[in-house]
N, C-alpha and C positions, 0 to 999 in steps of 0.2 A: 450676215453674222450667224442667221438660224445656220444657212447651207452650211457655213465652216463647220459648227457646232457638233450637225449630224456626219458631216464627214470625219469627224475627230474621232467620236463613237463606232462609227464604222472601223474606221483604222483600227481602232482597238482593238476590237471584237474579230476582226480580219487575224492581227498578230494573239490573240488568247487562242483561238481558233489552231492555226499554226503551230505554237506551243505546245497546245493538248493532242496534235496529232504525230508531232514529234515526239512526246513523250506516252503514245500510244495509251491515251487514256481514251474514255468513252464520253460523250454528253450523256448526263439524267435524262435530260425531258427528252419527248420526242420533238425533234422539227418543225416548225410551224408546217414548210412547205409538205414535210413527209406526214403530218397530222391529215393534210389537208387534199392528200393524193390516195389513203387511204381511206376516206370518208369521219376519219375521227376529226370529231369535236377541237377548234385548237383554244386549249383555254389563255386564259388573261393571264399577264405578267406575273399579278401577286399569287392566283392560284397556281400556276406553275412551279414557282418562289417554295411557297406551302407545303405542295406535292412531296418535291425532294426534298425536302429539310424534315418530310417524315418519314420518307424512305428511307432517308440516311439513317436518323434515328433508328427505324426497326432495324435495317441490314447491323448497325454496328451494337445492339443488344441482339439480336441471333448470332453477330461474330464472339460476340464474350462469352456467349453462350459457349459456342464450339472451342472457344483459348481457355475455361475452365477445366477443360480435362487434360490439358498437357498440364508441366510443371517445370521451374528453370526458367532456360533459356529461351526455350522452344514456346514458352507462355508470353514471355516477354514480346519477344518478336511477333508473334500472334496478336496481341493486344494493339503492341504499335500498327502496327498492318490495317487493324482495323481502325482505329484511330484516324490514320492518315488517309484510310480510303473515306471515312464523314467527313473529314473535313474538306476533302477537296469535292467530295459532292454538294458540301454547303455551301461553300466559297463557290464553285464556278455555278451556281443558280443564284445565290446572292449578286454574284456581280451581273448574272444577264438581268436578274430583277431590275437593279440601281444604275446599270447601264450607261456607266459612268468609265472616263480614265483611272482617275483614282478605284473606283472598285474593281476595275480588273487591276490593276498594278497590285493591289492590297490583297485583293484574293490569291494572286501569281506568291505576295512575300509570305502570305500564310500556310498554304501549301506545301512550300518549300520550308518552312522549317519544321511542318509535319511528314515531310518525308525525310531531314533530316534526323527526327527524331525515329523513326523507323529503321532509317539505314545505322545508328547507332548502335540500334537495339541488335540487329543482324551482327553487328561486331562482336557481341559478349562471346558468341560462340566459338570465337578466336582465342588465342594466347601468345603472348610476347611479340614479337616486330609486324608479325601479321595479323595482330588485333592492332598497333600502333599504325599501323598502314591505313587500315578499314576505316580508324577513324580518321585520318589526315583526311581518305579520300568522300567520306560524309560529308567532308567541311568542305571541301572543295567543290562538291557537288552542289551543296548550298548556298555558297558565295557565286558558283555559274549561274543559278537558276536567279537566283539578287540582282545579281549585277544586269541580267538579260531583264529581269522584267523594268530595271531604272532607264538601263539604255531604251528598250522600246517606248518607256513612258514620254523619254526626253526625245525621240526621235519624232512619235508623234505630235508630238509640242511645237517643234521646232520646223514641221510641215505643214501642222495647222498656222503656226504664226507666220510662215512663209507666205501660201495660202491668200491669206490674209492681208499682208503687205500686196501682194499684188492686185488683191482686187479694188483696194485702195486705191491704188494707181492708178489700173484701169477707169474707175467713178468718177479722177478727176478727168482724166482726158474727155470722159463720156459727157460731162458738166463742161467743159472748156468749148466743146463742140458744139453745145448749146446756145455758148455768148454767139454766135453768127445769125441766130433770131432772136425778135422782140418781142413783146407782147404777151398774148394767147400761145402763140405758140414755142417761145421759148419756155412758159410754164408747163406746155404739156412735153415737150424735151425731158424738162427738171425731173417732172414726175416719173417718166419712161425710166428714165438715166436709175433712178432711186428704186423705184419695184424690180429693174435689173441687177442690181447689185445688194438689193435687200436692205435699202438705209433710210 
């Protein structure tokens, strides 16, 4: 059950992974493995956590900083821009924090309706069928990025429980194989059988 557990997480983090480099974003933190091939320090989940949720903070008070001197349109989209880039530094250190399905699924639909909120904002500067375009294609863009984080959530589910069922199967055979001793040593079978499949 542990093994499935962590493979689950894995999956996740494999497809979030994927995602973020599809949508050429960057990770916050450094790499544990890249921390730890340059001699830096690799810190602990929640200090990591920590880190970028105050970086985010500073970078998107130095963005407002810089979206005060425009005005408009050009302020607006500036603001959202910033906006959308904290929260998605929050969200993807949040979810490597909580290292959950749920937290990456939930970081994935928060994201995305910060970057629809963004790509909105980029439409004001439009007028008439080509601003009515810009927004169909925000919403479209937002119901893609939805629907792919449910599918991956339901995919990994659906592998995990698969997963699952089979090594079930396997414990029983492995236990079945056992009734042909008695004793001592059919109990030390039982046990083998049980620390191999984690039950």
């Amino acid at each position: 059950m542990k093994n499935t557990h962590a493979l689950l997480i894995v999956g996740a983090a494999l497809l979030w992974v994927g995602h973020a480099r599809a949508q050429a974003v960057t990770t916050p933190a450094m790499p544990a493995a890249t921390a730890a091939a340059t001699g830096a320090p690799v810190p602990d989940a929640k200090t990591a956590y920590e880190r970028a949720r105050d970086t985010a903070a500073a970078s998107y008070k130095a963005a407002r900083t810089r979206c005060d001197s425009l005005s408009g349109n050009p302020h607006d989209v500036c603001e959202a821009e910033a906006k959308a880039e904290r929260v998605r530094t929050e969200e993807e250190a949040g979810a490597a924090y909580k290292n959950t399905l749920k937290a990456y699924t939930q970081a994935r639909m928060r994201i995305a309706d910060a970057n629809h909120a963004r790509d909105k904002a980029r439409c004001g500067a439009l007028a008439g069928n080509d601003r009515d375009v810009c927004i169909k294609q925000a919403k479209a863009t937002l119901v893609a990025a939805q629907a792919d984080a449910t599918a991956d959530r339901k995919m990994i589910e659906a592998r995990s429980n698969a997963r699952e069922d089979k090594l079930t199967a396997e414990y029983r055979v492995a236990l079945q194989k056992c009734d042909a001793f008695a004793g001592a040593a059919k109990d030390q079978c039982v046990q083998a059988a049980k620390t191999a499949y984690g039950k």
